[in-house]
PLY file of the C-alpha trace (Angstrom):
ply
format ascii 1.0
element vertex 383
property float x
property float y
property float z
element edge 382
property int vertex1
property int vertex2
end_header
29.34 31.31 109.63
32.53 30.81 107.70
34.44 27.42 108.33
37.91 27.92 110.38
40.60 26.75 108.30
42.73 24.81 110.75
45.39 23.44 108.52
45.95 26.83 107.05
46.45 28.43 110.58
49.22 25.60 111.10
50.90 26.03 107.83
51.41 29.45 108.52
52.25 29.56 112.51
54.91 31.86 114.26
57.91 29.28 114.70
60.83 29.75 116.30
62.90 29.08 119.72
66.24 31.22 118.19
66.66 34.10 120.75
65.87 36.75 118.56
62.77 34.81 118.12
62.15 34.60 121.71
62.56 38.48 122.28
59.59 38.84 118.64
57.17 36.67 121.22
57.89 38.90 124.20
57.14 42.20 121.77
54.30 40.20 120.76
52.98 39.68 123.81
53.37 43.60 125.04
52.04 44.62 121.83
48.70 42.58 122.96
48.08 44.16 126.28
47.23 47.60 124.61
45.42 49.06 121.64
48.77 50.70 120.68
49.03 51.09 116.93
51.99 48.83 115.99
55.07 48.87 113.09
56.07 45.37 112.01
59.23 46.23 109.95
61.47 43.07 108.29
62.27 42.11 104.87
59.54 40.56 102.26
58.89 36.73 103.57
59.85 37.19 107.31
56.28 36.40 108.49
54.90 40.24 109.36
51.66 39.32 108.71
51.82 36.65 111.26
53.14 38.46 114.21
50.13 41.19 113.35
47.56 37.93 113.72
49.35 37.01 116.84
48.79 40.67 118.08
45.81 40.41 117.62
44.66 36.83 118.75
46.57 37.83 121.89
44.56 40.90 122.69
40.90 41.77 123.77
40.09 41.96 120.41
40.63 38.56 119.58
36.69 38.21 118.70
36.48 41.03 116.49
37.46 40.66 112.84
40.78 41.27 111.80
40.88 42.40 108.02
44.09 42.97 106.46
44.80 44.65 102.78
48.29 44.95 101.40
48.38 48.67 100.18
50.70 47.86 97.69
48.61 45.48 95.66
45.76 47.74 95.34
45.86 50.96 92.99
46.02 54.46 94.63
42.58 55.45 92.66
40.89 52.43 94.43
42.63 52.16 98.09
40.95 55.00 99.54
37.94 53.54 98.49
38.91 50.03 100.18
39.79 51.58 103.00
37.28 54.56 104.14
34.54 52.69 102.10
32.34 54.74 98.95
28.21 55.43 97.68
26.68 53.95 94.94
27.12 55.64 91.91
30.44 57.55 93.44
32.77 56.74 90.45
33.01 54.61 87.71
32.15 50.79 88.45
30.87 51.95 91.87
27.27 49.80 91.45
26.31 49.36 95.43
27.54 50.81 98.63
30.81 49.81 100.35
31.15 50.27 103.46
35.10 49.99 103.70
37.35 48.38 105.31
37.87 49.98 108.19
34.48 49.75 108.97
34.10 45.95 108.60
37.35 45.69 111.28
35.26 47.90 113.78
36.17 46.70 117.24
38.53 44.81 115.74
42.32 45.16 114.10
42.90 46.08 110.68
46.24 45.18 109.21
47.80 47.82 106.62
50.72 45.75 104.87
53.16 47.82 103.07
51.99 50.66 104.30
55.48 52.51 102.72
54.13 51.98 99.03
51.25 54.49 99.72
51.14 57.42 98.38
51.35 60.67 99.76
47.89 61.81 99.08
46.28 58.82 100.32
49.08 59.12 103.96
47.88 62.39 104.28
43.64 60.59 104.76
45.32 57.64 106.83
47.19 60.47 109.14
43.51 62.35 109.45
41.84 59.03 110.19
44.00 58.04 113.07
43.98 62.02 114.84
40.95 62.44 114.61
38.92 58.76 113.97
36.48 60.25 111.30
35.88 58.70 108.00
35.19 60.09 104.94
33.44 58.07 102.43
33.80 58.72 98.78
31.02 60.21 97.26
29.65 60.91 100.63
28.83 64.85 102.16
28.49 63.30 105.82
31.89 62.27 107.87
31.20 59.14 109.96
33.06 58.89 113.60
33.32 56.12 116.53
35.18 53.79 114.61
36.91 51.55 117.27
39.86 50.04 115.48
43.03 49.08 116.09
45.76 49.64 112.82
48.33 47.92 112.90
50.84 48.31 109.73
54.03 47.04 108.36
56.82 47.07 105.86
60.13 46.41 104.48
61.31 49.87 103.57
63.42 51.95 105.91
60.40 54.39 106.58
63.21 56.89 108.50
65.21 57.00 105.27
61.80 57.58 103.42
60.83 60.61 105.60
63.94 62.11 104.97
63.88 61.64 101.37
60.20 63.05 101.72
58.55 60.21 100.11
56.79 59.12 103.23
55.60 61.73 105.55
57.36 61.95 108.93
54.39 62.49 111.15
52.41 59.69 110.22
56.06 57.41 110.88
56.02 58.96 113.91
52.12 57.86 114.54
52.35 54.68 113.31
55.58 54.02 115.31
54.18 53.33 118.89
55.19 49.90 119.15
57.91 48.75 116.99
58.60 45.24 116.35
61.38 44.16 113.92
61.19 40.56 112.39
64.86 39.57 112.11
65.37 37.83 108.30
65.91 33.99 108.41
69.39 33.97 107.86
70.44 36.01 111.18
68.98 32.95 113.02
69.89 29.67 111.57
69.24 28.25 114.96
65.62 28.26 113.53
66.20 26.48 110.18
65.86 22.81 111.59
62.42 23.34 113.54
61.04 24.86 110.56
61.87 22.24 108.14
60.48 19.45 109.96
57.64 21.95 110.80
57.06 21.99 106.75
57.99 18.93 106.14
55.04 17.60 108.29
52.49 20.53 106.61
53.22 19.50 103.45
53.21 15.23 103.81
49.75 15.85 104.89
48.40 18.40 102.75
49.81 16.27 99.90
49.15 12.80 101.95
53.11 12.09 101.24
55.22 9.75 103.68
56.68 11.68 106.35
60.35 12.36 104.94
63.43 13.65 107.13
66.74 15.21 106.25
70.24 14.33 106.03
72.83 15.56 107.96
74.73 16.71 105.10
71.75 18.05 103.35
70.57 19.65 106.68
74.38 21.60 106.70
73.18 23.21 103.04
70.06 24.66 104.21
71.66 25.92 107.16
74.23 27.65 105.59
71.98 29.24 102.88
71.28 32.90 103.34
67.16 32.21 101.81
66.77 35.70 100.40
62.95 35.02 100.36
63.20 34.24 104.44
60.18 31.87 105.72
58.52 32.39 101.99
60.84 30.86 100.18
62.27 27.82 102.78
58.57 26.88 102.45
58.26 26.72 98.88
61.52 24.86 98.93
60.33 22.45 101.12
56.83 21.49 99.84
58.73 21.30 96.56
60.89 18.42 97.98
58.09 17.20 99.78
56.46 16.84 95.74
59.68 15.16 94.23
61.73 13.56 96.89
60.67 9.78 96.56
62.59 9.56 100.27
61.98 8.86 102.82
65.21 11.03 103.25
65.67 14.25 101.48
69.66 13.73 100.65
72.38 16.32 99.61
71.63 15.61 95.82
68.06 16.52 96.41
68.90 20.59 97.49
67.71 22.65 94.32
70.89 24.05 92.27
69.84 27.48 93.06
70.42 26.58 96.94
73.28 25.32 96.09
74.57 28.19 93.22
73.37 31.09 95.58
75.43 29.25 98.89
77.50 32.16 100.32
81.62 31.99 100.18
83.26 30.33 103.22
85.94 33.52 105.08
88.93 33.27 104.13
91.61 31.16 106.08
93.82 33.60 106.64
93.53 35.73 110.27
91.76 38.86 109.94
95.10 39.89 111.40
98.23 38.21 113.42
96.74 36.69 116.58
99.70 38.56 118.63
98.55 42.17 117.36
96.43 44.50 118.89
93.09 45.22 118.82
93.08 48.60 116.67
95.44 46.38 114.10
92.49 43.43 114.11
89.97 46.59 112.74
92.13 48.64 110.79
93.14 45.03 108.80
89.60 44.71 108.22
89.05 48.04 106.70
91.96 47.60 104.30
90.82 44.32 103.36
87.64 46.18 102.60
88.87 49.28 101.02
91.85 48.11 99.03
91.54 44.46 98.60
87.80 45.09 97.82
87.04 42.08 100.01
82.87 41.34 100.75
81.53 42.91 103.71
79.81 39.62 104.26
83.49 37.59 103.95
85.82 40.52 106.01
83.66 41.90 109.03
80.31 40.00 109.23
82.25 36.96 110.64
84.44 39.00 112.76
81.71 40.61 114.31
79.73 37.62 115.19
82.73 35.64 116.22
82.80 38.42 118.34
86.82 39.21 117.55
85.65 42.89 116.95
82.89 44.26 119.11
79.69 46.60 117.92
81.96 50.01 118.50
84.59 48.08 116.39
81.45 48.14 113.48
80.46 51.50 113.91
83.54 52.67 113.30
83.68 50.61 110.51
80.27 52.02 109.07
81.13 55.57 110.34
84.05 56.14 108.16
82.61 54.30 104.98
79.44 56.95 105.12
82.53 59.80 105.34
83.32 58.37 102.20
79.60 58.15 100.39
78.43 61.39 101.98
75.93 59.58 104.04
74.41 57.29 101.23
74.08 53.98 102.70
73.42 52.54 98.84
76.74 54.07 98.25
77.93 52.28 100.93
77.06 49.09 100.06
78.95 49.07 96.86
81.88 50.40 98.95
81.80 47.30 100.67
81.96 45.32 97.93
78.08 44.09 98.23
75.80 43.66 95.38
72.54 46.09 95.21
70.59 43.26 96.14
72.56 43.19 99.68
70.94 46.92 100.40
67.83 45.41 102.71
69.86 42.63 104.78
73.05 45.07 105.30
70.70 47.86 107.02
68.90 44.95 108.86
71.73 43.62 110.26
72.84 47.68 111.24
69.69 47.98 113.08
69.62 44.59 114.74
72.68 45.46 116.26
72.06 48.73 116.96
74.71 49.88 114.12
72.59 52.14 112.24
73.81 55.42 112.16
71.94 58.68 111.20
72.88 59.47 107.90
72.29 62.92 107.81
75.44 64.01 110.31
77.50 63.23 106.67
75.77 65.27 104.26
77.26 68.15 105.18
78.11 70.36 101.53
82.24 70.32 101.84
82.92 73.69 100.73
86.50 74.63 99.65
87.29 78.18 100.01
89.14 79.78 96.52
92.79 80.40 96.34
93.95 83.82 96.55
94.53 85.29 93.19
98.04 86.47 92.42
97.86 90.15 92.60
97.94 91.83 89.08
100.98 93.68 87.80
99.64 96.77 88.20
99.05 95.79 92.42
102.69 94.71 92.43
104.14 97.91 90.86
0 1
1 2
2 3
3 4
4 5
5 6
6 7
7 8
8 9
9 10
10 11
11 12
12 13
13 14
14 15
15 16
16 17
17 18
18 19
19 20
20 21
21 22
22 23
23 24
24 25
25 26
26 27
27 28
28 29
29 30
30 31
31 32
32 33
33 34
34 35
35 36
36 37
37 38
38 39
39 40
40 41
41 42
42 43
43 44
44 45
45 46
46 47
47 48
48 49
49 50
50 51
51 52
52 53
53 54
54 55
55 56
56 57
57 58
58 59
59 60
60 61
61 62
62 63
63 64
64 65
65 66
66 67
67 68
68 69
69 70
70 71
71 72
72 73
73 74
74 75
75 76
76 77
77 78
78 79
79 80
80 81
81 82
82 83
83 84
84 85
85 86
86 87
87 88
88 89
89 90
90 91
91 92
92 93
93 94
94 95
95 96
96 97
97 98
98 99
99 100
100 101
101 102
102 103
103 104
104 105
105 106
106 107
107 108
108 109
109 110
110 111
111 112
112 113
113 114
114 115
115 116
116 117
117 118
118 119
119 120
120 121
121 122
122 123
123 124
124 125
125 126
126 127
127 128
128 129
129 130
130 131
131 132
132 133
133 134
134 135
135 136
136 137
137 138
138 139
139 140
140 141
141 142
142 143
143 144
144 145
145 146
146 147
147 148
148 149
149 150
150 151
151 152
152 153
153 154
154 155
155 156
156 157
157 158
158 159
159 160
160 161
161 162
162 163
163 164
164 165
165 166
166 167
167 168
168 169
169 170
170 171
171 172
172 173
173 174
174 175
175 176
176 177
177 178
178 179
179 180
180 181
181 182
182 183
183 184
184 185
185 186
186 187
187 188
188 189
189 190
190 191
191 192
192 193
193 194
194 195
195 196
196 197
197 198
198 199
199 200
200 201
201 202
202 203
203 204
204 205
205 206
206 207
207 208
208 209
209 210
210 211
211 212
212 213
213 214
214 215
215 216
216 217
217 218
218 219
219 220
220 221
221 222
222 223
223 224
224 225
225 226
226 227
227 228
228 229
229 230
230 231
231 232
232 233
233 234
234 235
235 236
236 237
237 238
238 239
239 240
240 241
241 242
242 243
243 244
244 245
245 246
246 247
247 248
248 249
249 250
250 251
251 252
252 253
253 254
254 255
255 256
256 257
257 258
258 259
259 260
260 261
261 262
262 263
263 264
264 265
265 266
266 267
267 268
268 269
269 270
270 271
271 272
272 273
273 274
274 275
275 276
276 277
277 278
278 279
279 280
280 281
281 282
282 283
283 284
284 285
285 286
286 287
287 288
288 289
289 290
290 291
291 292
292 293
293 294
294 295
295 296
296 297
297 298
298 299
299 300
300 301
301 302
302 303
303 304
304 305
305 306
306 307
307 308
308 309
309 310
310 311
311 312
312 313
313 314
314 315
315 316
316 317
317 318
318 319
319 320
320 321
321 322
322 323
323 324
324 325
325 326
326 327
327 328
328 329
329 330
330 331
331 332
332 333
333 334
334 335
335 336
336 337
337 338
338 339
339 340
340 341
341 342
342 343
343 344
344 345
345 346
346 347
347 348
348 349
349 350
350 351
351 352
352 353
353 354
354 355
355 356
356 357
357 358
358 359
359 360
360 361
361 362
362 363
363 364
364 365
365 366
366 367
367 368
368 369
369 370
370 371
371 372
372 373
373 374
374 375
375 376
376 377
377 378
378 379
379 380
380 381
381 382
């Protein structure tokens, strides 16, 4: 019997008291009352791995394995073969049996990570697997059925967007997506920043058997302002790498990486997103110009007005509503519109959906059609 890991399992717990934490545990614990099949959408480094192995602990299942394969590190000519299992002899390289995946997690949960990256060949066997629970293995004539698994899949693509672009098929999104739960990225709750680090800082003095270091107040204030692109991923890395080089035993402002520092967001501008004696409609339409013709950030003009709550979430879908007039729908356009870099794509339509800001694209790809001018009458219709 394999040795448990304990250490490992407290490197990588499910931390956080931030309230959009505290509404992931409540999903987490619904999720574990059923067998529902469950979506675990949020960027790369949020953790979706770990609410799927908190699903699972949580639920009658919690003795069964859980096996978990990231579909988008395994070739498309082998992953049906991981998955539904393949004979001896079946294809190239195929010297025993395999009995698959989704055998080995019978009674248990399997885990499909990055589930968007498959192809559609192989999400047209997953979609036949889960209607009808029959497994085909390669090379094999008979089907095998009564497999009594639970799937539970994530990603960090918009799958919606991908069904309507017709790279991912709509009716398995609509299969996989009983129970949605969306991982909200790191820098949406900076309330959770602090418990982490001295989380990881303790992980990391014993798994190195370094002193116990703290932080500084001032170097606690850069972290927390840092938008950490790579979420939970990358604060971890950053901290076992100060954990390495830090002589401390206090990690100081001089001690924050360069890139923290280099890649710190822009303080909002001083100024009054507009007079504090005009109206409401002024407050919005000043943000829009500042957006449209002063080519102001998204992230410096109505990100802080919305969560100092000066403009409410009507106030930003109006806001998003007429910038998609003006891309046709494309939300990529739209970022660039708003005076974000390409790289802001994933966070901008994760903060949309986290506050419910997301609006269906396809309402503004409507064709505009212009109908042709009348043609002056020839001189033989005037005489």
């Amino acid at each position: 019997m394999p040795l448990i890991d304990h250490s490992a399992r407290k490197q990588h717990a499910l931390l956080g008291a931030s309230a959009a934490m505290q509404s992931v545990q409540v999903d987490i614990a619904s999720a574990a009352r059923s067998d529902a099949k469950v979506l675990v959408t949020g960027e790369t480094g949020v953790g979706k791995e770990l609410v799927a192995r908190a699903i699972h602990q949580g639920s009658a299942r919690r003795t069964a394995p859980f096996v978990t394969i990231n579909c988008a590190g395994v070739p498309d000519s082998l992953l049906e073969s991981e998955l539904f299992g393949h004979t001896r002899g079946s294809f190239t390289g195929a010297v025993r049996d395999h009995a698959g995946l989704l055998r080995q997690a019978d009674s248990g949960t399997v885990f499909l990570d990055e589930v968007g990256e498959m192809s559609l060949r192989m999400q047209a066997l997953l979609l036949r697997f889960l209607e009808t629970g029959e497994i085909q293995t390669v090379g094999a004539a008979a089907t095998h059925t009564h497999i009594n698994v639970r799937v539970v899949t994530a990603t960090n693509r918009d799958l919606r967007e991908a069904a309507a672009a017709r790279e991912f098929r709509d009716d398995l999104y609509y299969r996989l997506n009983v129970f949605e739960i969306r991982i909200p990225p790191l820098r949406d709750r900076p309330d959770d920043i602090p418990l982490l680090l001295d989380h990881y800082l303790q992980v990391f003095a014993d798994q190195h058997r370094r002193p116990p270091l703290s932080v500084a107040p001032a170097a606690l204030d850069l972290l927390c302002r840092y938008a950490w692109p790579g979420n939970i991923r990358e604060l971890r890395n950053l901290v076992e790498r100060l954990v390495l080089r830090v002589a401390g035993p206090v990690i100081e402002a001089d001690a924050v990486p360069r890139d923290v520092l280099a890649a710190r967001p822009s303080a909002a501008p001083a100024t009054p997103v507009a007079p504090l004696d005009g109206s409401h409609q002024a407050r919005v339409d000043a943000i829009l110009d500042r957006l449209l013709t002063h080519h102001e950030s998204f992230w410096t003009s109505a990100y802080p007005a919305f969560m100092a709550r000066d403009i409410t979430r009507h106030d930003l879908r109006h806001l998003i509503h007429t910038g998609l007039e003006r891309t046709h729908g494309s939300y990529r356009l739209l970022v660039g519109l708003f005076n974000m870099t390409a790289d802001d794509y994933k966070r901008f339509l994760g903060f949309l959906k986290q506050h419910d800001c997301h609006l269906p694209f396809q309402r503004f790809r409507v064709l505009s059609f212009r109908a042709p001018e009348p043609r002056p009458p020839a001189i033989a219709e005037i005489a």
